[in-house]
N, C-alpha and C positions, 0 to 999 in steps of 0.2 A: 538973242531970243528969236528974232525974224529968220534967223538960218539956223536953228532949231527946231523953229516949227516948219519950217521949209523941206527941212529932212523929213519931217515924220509925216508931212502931206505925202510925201513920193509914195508911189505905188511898186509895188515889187510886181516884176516886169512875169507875165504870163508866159509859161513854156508849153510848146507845143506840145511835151506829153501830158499835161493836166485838163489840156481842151483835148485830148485824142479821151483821156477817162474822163469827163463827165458826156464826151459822145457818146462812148463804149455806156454809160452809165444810162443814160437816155434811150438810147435805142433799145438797154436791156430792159428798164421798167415799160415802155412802150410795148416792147414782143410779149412781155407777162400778162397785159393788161388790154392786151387787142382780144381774146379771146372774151372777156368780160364783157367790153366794150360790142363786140358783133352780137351777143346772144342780146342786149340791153335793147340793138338795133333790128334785130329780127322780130322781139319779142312785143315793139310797139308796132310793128308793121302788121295786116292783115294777110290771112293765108292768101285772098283772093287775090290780093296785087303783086307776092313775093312769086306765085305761080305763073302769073303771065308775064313779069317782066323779070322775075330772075334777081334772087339777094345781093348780087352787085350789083345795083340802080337807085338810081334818085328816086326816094319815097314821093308818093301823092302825099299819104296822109300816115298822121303819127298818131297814136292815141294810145290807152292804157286801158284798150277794152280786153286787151287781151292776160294782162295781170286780172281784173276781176271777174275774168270767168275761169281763169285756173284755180282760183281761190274757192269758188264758189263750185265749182264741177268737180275737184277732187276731194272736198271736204278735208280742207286742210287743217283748220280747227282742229279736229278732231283728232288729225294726225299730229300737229305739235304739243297736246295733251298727252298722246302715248310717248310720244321722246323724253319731254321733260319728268315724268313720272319711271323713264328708265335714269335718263342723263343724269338729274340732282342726284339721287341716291348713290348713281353708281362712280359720281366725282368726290362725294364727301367720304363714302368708306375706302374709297380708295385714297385720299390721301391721307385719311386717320391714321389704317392700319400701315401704310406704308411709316409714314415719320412714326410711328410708334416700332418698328423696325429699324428704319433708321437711327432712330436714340439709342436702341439697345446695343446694336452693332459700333456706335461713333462714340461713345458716351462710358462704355463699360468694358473693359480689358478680360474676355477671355479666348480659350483656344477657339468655341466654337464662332464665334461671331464674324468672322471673315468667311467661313465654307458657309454659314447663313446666308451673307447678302450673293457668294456667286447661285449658290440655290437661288436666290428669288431672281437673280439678273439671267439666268441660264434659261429660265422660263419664258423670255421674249425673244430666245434664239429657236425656240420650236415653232415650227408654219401652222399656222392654224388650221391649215387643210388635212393636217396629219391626223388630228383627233376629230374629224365631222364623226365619222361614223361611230366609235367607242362614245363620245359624249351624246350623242344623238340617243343613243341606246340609253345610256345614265339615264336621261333626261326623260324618258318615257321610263322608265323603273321607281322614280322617286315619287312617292305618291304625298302629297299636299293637299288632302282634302279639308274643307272651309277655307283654308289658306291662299289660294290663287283659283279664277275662276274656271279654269280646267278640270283643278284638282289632282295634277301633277305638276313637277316642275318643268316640264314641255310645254309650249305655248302660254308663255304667261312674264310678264316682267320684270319678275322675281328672278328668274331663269336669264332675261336680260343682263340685269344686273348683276348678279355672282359671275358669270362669265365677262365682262368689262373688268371685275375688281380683280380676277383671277390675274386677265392677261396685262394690265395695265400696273399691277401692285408694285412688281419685280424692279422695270424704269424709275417707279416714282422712289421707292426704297434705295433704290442706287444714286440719282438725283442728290436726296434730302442727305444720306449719310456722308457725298461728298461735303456736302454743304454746312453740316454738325460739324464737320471734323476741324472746320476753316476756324471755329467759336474759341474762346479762350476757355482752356480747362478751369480758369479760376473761379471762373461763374458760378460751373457748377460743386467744384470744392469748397466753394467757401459757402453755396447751399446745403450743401452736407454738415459740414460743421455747427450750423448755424440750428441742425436740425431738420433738415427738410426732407419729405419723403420724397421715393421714386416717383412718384405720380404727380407730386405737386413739382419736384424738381423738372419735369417732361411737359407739363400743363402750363405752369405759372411761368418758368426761364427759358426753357431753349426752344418751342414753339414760340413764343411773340416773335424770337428774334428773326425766324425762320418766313416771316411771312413775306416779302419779296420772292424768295424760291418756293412758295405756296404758291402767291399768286400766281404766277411764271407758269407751275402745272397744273393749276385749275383751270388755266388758255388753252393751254395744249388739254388735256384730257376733256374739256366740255367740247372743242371742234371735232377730235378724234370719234367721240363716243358717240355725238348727232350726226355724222357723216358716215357713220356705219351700217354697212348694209348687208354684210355679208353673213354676222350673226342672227342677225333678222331671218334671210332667206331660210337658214337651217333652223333656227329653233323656236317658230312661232310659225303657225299654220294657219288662224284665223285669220283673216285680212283685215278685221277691225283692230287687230292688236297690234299692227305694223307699226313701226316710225316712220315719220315724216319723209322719210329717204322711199318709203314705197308709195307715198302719193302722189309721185310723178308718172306711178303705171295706173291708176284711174285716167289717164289724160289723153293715151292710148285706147283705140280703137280696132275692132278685130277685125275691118277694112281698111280702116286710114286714120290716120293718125297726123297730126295737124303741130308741124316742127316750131314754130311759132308760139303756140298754146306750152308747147312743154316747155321752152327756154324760156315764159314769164314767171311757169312754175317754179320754175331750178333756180331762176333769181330770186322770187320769193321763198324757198327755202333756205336759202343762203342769209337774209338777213338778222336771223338769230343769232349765229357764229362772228357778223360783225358788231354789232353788238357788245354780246360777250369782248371782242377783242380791246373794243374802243373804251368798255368800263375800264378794262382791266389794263389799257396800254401801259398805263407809267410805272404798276407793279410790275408788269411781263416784263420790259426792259430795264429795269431796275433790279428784278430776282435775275435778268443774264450777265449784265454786270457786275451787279455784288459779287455772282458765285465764280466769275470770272478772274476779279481781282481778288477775291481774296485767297489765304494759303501762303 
């Protein structure tokens, strides 16, 4: 027994390429995370002291006066109201309508349902810079009056949201149909048999099972969709309708502009996205896995 457990104390001897990769590994989360890290150290330091000694120097003084006047001078509030009032809507129909594509395509044998899903997947091979001007036009011809407070679908987040669910649908429907297809057909046959409709068979069996790969893209699609800034710039004109991606230009000055004051801002924007990740960690890694292994 004593030279039994004698063996099993032994340690298995460290090779020099497993200490060269958790280097390699180190040095890498490090270089990812020094950018985080500086704006963290810029953003407590004062303009007036980073000015005369220079952002590589030993701070005097650290403080987080400069988080509560980015908060307070860009009227941030205000701005995380217009996100969330694009974001939610445009993460929930977009995963509806996508696994309601996915089902039909993963679920049901006919010719058209393969040229279906490259339709929707061909759609996030087009640059979005391709259509500014033709949607731009749309988007001023569509008129919505009581409806959004324009009273087109131009500047209004209505217009937000249909274009998020346009460009994002195609991924999530390719996603979710890999992901159907992994399920055992018998589930759903022997819901058939048993009686069960299309909608109740889509609703009640192969969405529950789906919710890892749900989770998974409700990560990705609420970071995507609040870090977007480029549908903003085209198709919302009032600056009270902007998302939170534009309240880092209230911070900005049309003489000076104070690089301190922005980098507490951009961190304070960012803490929603983590958030989001940290609820969602063990589904997002859980729907990579599942969809991983199974098949």
């Amino acid at each position: 027994m004593s030279t039994v457990s004698a063996l099993g104390k032994q340690r298995t001897p460290v090779r020099p390429a497993r200490i060269l990769l958790h280097v390699f590994l180190a040095g890498a989360a490090l270089a990812w995370l020094a950018p985080l890290l500086w704006a963290m150290y810029a953003a407590m330091r004062p303009y007036a002291e980073t000015s005369t000694k220079g952002y590589v120097s030993w701070p005097d003084k650290l403080s987080l006066d400069n988080f509560t006047n980015a908060f307070q001078q860009s009227d941030m509030l205000h701005y995380f109201g217009n996100t969330l009032l694009v974001a939610i809507p445009a993460v929930l129909l977009t995963l509806f309508l996508s696994s309601c594509v996915a089902f039909y395509v993963s679920r049901f044998d006919f010719r058209v349902n393969l040229f279906l899903l490259l339709v929707f997947t061909a759609g996030n091979l087009l640059p979005q810079q391709v259509i500014i001007t033709p949607l731009y036009r749309l988007y001023l011809l569509i008129d919505l009056p009581g409806i959004t407070m324009s009273g087109k679908l131009y500047d209004s987040a209505l217009g937000l949201v249909l274009i998020h669910v346009a460009f994002q649908s195609g991924f999530c429907a390719f996603v979710l149909a890999n992901y159907m297809r992994s399920l055992p057909h018998e589930l759903t046959e022997a819901a058939l048999v048993d009686g069960a409709s299309v909608w109740r068979l889509y609703w009640q069996i192969v969405l529950p099972l789906c919710k890892p790969a749900m989770a998974a893209l409700a990560t990705l699609l609420s970071i995507w969709i609040y870090n977007d800034f480029f549908w903003a710039i085209v198709l919302i004109s009032t600056g009270e309708n902007m998302p939170i991606t534009s309240a880092l230009n209230n911070l900005s000055g049309q003489y000076f502009t104070d690089p301190n004051l922005i980098a507490a801002g951009a961190l304070l924007t960012a803490i929603p996205t983590l958030i989001v990740y940290f609820v969602l960690q063990r589904q997002f890694v859980s729907g990579l896995t599942l969809g991983a292994n199974k098949g």
